[in-house]
Structure formats: structure tokens, C-alpha cells
PAZAPA-4460 file (N, C-alpha, C; in steps of 0.05 Angstrom, whole numbers, plus 32768, in hexadecimal, padded with zeros to 4 digits):
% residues 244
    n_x    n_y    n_z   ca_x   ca_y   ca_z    c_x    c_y    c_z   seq   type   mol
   8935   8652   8B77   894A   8665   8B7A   893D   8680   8B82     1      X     A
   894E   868E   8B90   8939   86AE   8B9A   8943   86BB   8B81     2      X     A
   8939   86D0   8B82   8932   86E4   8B71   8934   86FD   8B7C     3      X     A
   8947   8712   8B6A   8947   872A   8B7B   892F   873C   8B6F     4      X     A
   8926   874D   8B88   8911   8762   8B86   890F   8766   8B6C     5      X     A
   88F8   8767   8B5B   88EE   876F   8B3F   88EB   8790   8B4B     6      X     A
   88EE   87A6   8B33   88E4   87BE   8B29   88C2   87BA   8B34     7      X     A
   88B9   87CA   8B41   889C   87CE   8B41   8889   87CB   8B2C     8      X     A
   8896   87D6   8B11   888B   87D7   8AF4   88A0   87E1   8AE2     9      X     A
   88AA   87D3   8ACE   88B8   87D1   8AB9   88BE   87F0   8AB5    10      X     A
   88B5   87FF   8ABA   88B5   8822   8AAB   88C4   882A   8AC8    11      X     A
   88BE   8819   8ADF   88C8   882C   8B02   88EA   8835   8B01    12      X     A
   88ED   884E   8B01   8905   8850   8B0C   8912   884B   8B25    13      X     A
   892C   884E   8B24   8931   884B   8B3E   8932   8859   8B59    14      X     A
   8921   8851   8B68   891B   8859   8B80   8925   8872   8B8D    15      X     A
   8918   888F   8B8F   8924   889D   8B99   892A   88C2   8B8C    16      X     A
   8922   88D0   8B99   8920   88ED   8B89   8906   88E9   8B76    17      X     A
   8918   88FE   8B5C   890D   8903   8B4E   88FE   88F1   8B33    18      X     A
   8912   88DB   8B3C   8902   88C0   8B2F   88E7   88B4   8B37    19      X     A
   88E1   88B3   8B51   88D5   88B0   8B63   88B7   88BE   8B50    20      X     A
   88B6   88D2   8B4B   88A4   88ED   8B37   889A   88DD   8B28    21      X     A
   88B2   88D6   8B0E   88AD   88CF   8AFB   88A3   88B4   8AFC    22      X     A
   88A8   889E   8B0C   889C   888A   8B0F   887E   888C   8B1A    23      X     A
   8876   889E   8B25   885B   889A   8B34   884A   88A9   8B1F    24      X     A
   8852   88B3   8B01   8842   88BD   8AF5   8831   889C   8ADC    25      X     A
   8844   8885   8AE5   883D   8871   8ADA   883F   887B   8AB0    26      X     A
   885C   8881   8AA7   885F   8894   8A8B   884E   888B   8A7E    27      X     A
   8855   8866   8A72   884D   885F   8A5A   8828   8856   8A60    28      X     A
   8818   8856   8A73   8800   8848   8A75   87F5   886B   8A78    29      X     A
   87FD   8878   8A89   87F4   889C   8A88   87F8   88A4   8A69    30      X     A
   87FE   889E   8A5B   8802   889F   8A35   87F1   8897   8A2D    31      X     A
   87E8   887B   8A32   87DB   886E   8A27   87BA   8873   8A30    32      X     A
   87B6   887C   8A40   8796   8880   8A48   8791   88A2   8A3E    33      X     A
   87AF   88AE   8A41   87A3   88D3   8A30   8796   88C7   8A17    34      X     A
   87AC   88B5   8A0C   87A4   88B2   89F1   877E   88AA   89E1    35      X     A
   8779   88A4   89F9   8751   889E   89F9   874A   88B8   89FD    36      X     A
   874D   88D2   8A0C   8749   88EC   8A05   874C   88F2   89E9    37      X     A
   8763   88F4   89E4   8765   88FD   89C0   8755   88EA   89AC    38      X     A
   874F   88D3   89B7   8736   88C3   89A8   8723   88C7   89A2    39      X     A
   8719   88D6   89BE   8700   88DE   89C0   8703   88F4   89B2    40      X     A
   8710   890C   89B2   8712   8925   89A9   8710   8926   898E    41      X     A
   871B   8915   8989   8726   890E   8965   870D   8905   8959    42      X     A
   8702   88F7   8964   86E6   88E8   8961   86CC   88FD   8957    43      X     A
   86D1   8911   896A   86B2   8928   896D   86BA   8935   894C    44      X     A
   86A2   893F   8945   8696   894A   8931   86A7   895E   8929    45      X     A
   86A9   8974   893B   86BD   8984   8941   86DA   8982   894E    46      X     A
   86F0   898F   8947   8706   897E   8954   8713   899C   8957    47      X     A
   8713   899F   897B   8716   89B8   8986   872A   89B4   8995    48      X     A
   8742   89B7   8986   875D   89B1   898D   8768   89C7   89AD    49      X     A
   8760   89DA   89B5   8764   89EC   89CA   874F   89D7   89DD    50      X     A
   8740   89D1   89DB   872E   89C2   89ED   8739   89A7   89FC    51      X     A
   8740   8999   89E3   8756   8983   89E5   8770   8986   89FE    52      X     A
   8775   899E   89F1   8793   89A1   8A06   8782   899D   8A22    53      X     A
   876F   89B1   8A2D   876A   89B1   8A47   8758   899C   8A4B    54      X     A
   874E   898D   8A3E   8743   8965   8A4A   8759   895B   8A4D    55      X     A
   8775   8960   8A3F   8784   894B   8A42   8793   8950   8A5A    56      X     A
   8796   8971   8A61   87A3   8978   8A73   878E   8972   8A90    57      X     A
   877C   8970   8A92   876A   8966   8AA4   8764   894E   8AAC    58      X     A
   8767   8937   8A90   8774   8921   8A9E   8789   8917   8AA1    59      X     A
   879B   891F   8A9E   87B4   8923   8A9C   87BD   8920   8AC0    60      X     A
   87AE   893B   8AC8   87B0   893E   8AE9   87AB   8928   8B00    61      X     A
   8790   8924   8AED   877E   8914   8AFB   8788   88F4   8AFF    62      X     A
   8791   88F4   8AE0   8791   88CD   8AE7   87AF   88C9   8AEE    63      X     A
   87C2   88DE   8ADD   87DF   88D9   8AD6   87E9   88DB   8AF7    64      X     A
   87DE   88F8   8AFD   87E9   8901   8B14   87D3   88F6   8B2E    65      X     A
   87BA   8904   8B2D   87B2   88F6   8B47   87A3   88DD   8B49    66      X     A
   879F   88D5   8B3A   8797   88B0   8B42   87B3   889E   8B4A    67      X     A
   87C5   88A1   8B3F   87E0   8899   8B41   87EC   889B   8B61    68      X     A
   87E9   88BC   8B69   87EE   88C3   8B80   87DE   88B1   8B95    69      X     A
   87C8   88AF   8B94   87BB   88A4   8BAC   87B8   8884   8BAA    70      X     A
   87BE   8885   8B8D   87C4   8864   8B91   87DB   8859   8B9C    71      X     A
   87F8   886E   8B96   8811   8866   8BB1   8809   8868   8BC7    72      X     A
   87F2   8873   8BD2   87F1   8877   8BE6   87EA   885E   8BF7    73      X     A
   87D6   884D   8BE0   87D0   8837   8BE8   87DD   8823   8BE8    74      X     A
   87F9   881D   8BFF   8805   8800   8C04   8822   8809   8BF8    75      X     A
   8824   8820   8BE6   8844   8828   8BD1   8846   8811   8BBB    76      X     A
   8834   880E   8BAF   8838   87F5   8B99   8850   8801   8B85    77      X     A
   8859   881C   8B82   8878   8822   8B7A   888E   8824   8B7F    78      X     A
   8886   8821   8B9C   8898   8822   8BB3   88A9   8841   8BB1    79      X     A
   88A0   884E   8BA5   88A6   886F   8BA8   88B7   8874   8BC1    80      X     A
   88C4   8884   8BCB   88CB   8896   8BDF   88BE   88AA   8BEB    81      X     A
   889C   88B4   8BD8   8892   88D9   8BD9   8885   88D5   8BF8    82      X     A
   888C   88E1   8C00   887B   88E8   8C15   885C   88E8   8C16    83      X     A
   8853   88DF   8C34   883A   88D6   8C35   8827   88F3   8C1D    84      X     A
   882D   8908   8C3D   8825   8921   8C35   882B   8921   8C1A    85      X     A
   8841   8926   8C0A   8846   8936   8BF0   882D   8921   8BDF    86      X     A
   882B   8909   8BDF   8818   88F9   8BCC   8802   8904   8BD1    87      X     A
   87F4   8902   8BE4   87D7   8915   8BF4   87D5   8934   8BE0    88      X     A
   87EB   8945   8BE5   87E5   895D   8BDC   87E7   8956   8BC2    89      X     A
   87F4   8943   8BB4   87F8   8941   8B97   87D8   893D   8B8C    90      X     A
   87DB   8926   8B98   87B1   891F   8B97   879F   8939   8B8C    91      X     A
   879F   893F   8BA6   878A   895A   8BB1   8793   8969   8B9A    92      X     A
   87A5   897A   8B99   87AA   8991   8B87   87A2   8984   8B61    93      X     A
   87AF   8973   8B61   87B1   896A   8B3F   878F   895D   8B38    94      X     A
   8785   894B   8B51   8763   894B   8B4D   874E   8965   8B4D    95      X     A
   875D   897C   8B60   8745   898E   8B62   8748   89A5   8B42    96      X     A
   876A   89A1   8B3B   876D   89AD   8B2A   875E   89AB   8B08    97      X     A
   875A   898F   8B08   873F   897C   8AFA   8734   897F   8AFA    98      X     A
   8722   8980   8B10   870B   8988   8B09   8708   89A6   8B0A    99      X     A
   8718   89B6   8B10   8714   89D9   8B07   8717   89D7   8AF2   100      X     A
   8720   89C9   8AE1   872A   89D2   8AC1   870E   89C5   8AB6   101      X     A
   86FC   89AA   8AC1   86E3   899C   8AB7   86D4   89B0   8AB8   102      X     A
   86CE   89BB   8AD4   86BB   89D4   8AD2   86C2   89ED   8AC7   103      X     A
   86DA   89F9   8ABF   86DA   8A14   8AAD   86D0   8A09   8A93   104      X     A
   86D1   89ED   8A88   86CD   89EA   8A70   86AC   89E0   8A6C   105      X     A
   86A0   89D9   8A7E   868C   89CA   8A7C   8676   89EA   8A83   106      X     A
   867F   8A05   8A8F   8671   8A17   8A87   8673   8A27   8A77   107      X     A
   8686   8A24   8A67   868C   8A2E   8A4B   8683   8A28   8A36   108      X     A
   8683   8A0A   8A38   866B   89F6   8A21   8655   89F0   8A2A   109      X     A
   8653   89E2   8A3B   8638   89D5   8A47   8636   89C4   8A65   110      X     A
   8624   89CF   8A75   862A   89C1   8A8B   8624   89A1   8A8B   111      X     A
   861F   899B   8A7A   8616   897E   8A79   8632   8972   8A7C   112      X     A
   864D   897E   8A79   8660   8976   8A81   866F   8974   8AA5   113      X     A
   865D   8980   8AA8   865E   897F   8AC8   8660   8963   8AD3   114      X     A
   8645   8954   8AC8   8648   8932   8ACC   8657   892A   8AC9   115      X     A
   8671   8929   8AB6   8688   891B   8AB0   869B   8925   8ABE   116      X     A
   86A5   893D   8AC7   86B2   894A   8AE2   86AE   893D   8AF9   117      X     A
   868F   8941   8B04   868A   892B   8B12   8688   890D   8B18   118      X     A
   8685   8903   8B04   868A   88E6   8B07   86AB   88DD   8B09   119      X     A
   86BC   88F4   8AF6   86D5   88EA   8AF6   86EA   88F5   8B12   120      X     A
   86DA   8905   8B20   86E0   8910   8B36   86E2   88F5   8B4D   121      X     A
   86D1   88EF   8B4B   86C7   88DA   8B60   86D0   88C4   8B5F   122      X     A
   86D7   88B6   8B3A   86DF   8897   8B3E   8700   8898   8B40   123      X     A
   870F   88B4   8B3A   8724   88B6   8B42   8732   88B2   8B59   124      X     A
   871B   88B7   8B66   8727   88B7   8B89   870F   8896   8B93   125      X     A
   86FB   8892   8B91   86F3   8875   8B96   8706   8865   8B8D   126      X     A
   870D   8864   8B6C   8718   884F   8B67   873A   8851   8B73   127      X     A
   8743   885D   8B7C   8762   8861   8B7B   8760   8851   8B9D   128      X     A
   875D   8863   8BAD   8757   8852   8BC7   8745   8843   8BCE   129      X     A
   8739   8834   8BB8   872B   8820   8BC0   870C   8827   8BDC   130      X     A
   86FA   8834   8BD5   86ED   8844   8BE5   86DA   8834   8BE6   131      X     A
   86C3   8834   8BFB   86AA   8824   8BFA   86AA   87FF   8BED   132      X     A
   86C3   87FB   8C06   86C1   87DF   8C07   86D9   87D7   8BED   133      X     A
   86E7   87EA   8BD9   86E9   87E2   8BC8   86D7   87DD   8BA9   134      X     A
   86BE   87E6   8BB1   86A7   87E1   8B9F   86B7   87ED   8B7D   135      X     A
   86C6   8803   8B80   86C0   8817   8B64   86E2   880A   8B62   136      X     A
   86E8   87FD   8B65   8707   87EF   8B61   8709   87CF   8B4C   137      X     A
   8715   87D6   8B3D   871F   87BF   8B32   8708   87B8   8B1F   138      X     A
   8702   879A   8B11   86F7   878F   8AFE   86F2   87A4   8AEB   139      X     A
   86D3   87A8   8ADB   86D7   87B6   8ACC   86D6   87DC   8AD6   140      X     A
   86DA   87DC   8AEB   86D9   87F8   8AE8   86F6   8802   8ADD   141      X     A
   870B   87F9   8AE7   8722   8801   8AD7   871C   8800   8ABC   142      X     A
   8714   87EF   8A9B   870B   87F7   8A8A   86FB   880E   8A86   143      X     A
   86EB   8810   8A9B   86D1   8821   8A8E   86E1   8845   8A9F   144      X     A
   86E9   8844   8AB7   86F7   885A   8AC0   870D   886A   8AAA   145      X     A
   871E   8856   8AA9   8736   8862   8A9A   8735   885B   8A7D   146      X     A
   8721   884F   8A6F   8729   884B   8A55   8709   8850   8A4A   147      X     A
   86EE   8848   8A4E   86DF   8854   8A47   86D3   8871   8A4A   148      X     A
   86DA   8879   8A65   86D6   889C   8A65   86E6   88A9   8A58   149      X     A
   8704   88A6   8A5C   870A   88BD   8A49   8705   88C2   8A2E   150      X     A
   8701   88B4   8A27   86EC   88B4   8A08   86E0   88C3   8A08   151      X     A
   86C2   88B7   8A1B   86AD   88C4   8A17   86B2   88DF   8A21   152      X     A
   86BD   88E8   8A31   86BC   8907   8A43   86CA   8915   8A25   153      X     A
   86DF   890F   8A1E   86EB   891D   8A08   86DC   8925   89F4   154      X     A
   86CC   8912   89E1   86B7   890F   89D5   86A3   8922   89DB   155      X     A
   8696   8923   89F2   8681   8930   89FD   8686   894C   89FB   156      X     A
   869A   894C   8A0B   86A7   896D   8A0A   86A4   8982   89F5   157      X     A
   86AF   896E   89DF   86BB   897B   89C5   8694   897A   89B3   158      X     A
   868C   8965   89B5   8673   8965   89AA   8657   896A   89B1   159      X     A
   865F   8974   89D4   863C   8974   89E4   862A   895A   89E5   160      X     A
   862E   8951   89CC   8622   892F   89D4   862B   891E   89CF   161      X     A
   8623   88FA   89D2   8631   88E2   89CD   8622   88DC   89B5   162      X     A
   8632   88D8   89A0   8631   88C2   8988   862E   889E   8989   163      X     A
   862D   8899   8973   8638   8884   896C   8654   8872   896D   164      X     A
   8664   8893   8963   867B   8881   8965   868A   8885   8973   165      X     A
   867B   8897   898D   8688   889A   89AC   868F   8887   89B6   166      X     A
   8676   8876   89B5   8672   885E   89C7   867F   883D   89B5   167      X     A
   8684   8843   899D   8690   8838   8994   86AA   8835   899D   168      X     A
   86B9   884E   8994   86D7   8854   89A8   86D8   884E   89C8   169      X     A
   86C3   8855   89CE   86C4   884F   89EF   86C8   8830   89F2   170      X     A
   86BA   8818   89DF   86BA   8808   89E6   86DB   87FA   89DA   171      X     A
   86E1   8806   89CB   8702   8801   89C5   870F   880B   89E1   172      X     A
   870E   881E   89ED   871D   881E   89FB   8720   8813   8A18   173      X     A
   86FD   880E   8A1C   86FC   87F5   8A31   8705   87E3   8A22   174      X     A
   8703   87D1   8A1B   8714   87BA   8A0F   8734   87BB   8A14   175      X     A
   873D   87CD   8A08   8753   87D5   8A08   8758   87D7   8A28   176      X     A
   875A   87DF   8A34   8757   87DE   8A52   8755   87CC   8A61   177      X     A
   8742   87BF   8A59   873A   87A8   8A5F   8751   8795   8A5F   178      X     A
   8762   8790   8A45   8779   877F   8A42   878D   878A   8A57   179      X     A
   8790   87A8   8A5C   87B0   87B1   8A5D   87A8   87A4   8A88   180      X     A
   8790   87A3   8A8E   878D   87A7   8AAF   878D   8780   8AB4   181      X     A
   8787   876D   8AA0   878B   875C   8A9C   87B0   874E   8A9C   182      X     A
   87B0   875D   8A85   87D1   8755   8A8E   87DE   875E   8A9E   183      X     A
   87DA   877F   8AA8   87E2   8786   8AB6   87E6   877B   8AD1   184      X     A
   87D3   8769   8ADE   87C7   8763   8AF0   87DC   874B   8AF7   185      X     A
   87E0   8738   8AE3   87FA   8721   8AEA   8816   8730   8AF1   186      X     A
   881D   8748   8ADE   8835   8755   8ADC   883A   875A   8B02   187      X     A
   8829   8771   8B09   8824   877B   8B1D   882F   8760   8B34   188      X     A
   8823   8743   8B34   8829   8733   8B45   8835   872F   8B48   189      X     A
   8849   8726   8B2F   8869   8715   8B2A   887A   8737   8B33   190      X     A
   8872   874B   8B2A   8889   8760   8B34   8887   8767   8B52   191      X     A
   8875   876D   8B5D   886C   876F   8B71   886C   8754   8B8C   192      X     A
   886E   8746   8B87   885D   8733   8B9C   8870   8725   8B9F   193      X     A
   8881   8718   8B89   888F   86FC   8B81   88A8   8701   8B98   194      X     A
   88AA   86FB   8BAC   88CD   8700   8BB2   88E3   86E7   8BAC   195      X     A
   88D3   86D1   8BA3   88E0   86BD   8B9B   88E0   86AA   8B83   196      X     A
   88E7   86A3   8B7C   88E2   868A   8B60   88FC   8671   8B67   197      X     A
   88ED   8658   8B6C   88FC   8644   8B70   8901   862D   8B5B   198      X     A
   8900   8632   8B4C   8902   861F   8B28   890B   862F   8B11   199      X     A
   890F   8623   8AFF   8918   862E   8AE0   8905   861C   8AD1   200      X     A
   890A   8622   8AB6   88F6   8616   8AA4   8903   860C   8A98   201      X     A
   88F1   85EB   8A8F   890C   85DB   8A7D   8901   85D7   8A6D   202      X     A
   890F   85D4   8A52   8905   85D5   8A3D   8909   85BA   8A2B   203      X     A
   88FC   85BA   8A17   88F3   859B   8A0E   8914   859A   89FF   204      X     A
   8925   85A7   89FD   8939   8599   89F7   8958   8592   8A0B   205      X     A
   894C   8599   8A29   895A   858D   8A3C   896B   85AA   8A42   206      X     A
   8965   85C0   8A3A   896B   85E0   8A44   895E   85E6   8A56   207      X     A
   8960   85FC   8A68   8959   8606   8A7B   8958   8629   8A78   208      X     A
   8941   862E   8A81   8940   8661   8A85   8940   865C   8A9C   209      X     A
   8954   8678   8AA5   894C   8677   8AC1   892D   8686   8ABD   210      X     A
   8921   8681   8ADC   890A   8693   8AE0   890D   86A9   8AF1   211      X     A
   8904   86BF   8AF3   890B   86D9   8B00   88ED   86E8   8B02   212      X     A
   88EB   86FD   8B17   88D5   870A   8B08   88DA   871A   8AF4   213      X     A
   88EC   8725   8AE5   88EC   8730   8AD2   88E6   871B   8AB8   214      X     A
   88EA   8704   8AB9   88EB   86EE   8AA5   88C4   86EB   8AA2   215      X     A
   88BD   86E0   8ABC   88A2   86E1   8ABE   8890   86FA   8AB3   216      X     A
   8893   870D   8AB6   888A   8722   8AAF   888F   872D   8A8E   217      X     A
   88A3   8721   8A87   88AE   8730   8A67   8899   8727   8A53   218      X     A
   8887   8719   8A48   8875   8713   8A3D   885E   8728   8A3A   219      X     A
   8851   8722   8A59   8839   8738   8A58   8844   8752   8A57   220      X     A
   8859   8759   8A62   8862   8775   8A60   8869   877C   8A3B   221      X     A
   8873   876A   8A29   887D   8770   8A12   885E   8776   8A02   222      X     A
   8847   8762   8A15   8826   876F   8A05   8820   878F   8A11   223      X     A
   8822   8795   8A23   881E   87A8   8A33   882E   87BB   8A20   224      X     A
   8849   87C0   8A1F   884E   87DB   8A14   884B   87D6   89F2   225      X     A
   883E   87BB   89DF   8834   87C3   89CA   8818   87CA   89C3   226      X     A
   8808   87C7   89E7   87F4   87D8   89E7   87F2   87F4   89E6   227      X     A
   8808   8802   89F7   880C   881B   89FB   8813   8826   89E0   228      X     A
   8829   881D   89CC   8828   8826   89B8   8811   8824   899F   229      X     A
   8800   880E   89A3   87ED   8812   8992   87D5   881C   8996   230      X     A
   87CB   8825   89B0   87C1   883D   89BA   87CF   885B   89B5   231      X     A
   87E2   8861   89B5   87E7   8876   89B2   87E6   887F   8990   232      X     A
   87F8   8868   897F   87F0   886E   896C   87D3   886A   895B   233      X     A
   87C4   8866   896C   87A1   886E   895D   879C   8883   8968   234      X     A
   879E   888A   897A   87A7   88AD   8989   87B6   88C4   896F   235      X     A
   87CA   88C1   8969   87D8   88C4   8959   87C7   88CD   8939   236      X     A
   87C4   88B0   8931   87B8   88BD   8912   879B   88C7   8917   237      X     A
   8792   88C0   8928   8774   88CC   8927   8779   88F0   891F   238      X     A
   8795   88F4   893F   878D   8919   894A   87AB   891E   8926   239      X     A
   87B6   890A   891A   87B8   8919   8904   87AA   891C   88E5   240      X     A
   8792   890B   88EC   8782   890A   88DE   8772   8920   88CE   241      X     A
   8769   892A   88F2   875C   893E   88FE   8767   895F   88F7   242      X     A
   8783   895B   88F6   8794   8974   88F3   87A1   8974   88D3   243      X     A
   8791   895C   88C4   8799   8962   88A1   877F   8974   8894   244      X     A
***
């Protein structure tokens, strides 16, 4: 049986304006990776809550806003409406704005934070358009990009150096990452790709589901947003841990 067009991603509004915005900021997975900033933050020795705001507001730009941007750029996997240009300047402005806020802070504390500006400067825009063959795209760099750095950069920031239980956290949140780009990865197919489904499923007592891509997809998507919530809430009690 065909199947009508799936949603791009379970969170996508519908096509057009100002929805268009809010869907390319990707809400609930842009939540879920701040929340490894305040991990890291929560984590350091010191817990420098004004510092916090501007890491989070820095990646905030960076991943929420410009990795997002130049990833529609690549193919419209949201199928957005924004204009070529407006995604480009979204890019440019919200990445350079990132790293101005990495470097006011990294000579305020320590330039050793420069490296982390820089590295996160670069795999933002490698990994989003797929740069050099693809090399800095996909397998584990998505863990270690979006779920082991912001840890450690937050961490670092707030503490000048890496711990023990930086890299501890870091490796929770690759993991963690690790699962959500995993499932994510089937979701993405069946919403994206599927324009058809020609069977139902029958069941051992002579019933029948239809199949749809939304049917196909409801599983890994129901792990996916109890990832997001149980990421956020270890986000959560850590930074109110931190603030008792």
C-alpha cells in the first residue's frame, strides 16, 4: 500500500514561515546536547554559573543554530522553505558569533581554551557539510563532536584543566550519543526515504497493523525522546545540585 509523505522528524512543523525557524533549530536533540554543557559545568570544581550562561550561549549558536543551518543546506533533509542565502548567513553569523564569545572567554581565563574554539570551530563546519571526502562525518565523530566535547570544553572552561571525572562524563555522553545517532539513523530512513510500504503485519492471532512510516518509526522515536528527557534531567539535578 503507498504511504503518504512522513514529517521529516517527529518534532518538524509544518512546512513554511516561521515554523520553518523553529524546525531547523532541531528543539528536542538542541536540548539534549546543551544539556552535556551544564554536565560539564556542574562537574568542575568550581561552578561559575555566569560562565555557564555564555558556553551554553555559544553552543547554543554553534550546534543549535549553525551546524543545523548548513546541514539544510545539504540536500534539505527538513525540507524547510529558508532560503539558500538566509541559511549561509545564518551559518556564518551564529558560527563566527561562537567563536567570539570562545575567544572573549578563553582570554579572560586561559588561552588554553583557544584549542577548544578551535577545534569546535572547524568540526562544525567539516562535519555539517561533509568536507574532505566526508572524512570528519558520521560514525564516531558525531559521539565524540556533539556529545563528548561539550563536556569536556564546559569542564575545561570552568576548571582550566581535565579531571577524572571529565572524561568520565565525556564518556557518558559519547555513549549517549552514540545510541541517539544509532537510532536516529533508522528513524531518518523510514521518514525520509520510504515513499512507500506495500504490506501490513500479521499477527499470530490472524490480526493485521497497518504499516506507515509513522508506524515504522514510533518505536525508535518513543527511545529517542526518553533519551532526551533523561539527558536533560541529569543536566537538571547536577546544575541543582550545584545551586543548593
Amino acid at each position: 500500500m503507498t504511504a503518504a509523505r512522513a514529517r521529516p522528524a517527529f518534532y518538524a512543523l509544518r512546512s513554511g514561515g516561521w515554523r520553518d525557524y523553529v524546525t531547523l533549530l532541531h528543539p528536542p536533540y538542541t536540548l539534549w546536547h546543551l544539556s552535556y554543557v551544564a554536565v560539564g559545568a556542574a562537574l568542575a570544581p568550581r561552578m561559575d554559573w555566569p560562565l555557564l550562561g555564555w558556553t551554553t550561549l555559544a553552543f547554543a549558536l554553534a550546534m543549535g543554530v549553525g551546524a543545523h543551518a548548513l546541514d539544510e543546506l545539504k540536500g534539505r533533509p527538513l525540507q524547510t522553505r529558508i532560503p539558500h542565502t538566509v541559511l549561509a548567513t545564518l551559518a556564518a553569523l551564529s558560527i563566527s558569533a561562537a567563536a567570539a564569545i570562545g575567544i572573549a572567554v578563553a582570554v579572560s581565563r586561559t588561552l588554553w581554551l583557544l584549542v577548544f574554539v578551535a577545534v569546535g570551530a572547524f568540526i562544525v563546519v567539516a562535519y555539517n557539510l561533509e568536507l574532505f571526502d566526508g572524512t570528519f562525518h558520521g560514525g564516531l565523530w558525531f559521539p565524540a563532536a556533539w556529545g563528548a566535547f561539550p563536556v569536556l570544553t564546559a569542564y575545561f572552561a570552568s576548571a582550566r584543566t581535565l579531571h577524572g571525572a571529565a572524561f568520565a562524563a565525556a564518556g557518558y555522553a559519547f555513549a549517549s550519543s552514540w545510541a541517539q545517532r544509532r537510532l536516529s539513523t533508522s528513524v531518518r530512513l523510514v521518514r525520509r526515504r520510504v515513499v512507500a510500504v506495500r504490506s501490513e503485519l500479521e499477527l499470530d492471532d490472524g490480526t493485521t497493523l497497518p504499516l506507515d512510516a509513522d508506524a515504522l518509526a514510533a518505536e525508535p522515536e518513543a527511545a529517542l525522546k526518553a533519551l532526551v528527557a533523561a539527558t536533560v534531567l541529569v543536566a537538571v539535578a547536577l546544575l541543582l545540585l550545584r545551586a543548593g
